[in-house]
C-alpha positions in Angstrom: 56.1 -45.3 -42.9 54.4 -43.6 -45.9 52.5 -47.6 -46.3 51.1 -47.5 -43.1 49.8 -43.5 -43.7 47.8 -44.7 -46.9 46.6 -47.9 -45.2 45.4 -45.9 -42.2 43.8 -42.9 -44.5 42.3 -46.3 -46.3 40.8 -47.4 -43.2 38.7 -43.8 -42.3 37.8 -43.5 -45.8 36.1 -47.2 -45.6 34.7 -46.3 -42.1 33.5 -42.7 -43.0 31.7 -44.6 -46.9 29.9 -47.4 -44.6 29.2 -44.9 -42.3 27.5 -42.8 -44.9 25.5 -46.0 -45.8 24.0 -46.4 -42.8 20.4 -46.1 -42.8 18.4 -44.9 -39.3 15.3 -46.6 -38.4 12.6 -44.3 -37.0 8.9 -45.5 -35.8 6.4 -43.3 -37.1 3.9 -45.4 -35.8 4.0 -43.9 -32.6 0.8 -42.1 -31.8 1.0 -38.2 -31.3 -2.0 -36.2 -30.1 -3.3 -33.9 -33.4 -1.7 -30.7 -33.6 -4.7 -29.4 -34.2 -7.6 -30.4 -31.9 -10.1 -29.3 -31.0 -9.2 -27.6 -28.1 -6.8 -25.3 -29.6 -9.6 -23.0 -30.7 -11.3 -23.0 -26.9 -11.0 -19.7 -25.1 -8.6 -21.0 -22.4 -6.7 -23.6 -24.5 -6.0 -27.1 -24.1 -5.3 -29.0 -20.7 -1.9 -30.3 -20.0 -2.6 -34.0 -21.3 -3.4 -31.7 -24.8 -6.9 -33.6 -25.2 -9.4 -31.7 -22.9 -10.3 -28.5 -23.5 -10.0 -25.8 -20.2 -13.0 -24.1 -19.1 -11.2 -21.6 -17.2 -7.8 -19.7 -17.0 -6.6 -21.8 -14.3 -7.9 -25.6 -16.1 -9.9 -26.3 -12.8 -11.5 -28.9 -14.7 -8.3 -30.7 -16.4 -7.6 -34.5 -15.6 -5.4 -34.2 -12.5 -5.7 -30.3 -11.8 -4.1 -29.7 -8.4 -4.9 -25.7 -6.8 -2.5 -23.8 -5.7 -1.4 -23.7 -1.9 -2.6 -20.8 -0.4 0.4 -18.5 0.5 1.7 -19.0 4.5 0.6 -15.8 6.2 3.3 -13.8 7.5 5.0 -14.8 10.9 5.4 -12.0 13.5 9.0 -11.4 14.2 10.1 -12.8 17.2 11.0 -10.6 20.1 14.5 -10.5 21.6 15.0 -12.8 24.9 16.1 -10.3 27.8 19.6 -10.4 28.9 20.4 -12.0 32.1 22.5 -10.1 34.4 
């Protein structure tokens, strides 16, 4: 019993050593827009695709820019049907 304790411990302490070997690949080659463009120091900020710069609050003039639904206006409530006798 006390073989097969040391041979198991054995066997994690390999695992957790080639484990601690084991080197991560990242690509840093993939291309980020620059922290800091250009658009940054505008008035309104960037645009959602963090290129163009907005020309307004609301970035009217941003690739893609969708306005905002005008609200529903309010329904009147419906009346209740009379009762039948």
């Amino acid at each position: 019993m006390d073989n097969s304790i040391i041979i198991v411990l054995g066997m994690i302490l390999l695992i957790l050593i080639m484990l601690n070997h084991l080197n991560i690949v990242i690509d840093h080659n993939q291309q980020k827009p620059p922290l800091h463009s250009s658009c940054t120091q505008t008035s309104f900020g960037c645009c959602p695709d963090g290129v163009n710069s907005k020309i307004n609050f609301y970035g009217t003039n941003c690739p893609g820019y969708k306005p905002p639904q005008p609200p529903q206006p309010p329904q009147p409530p419906q009346q209740p049907q009379p009762k039948k006798h």
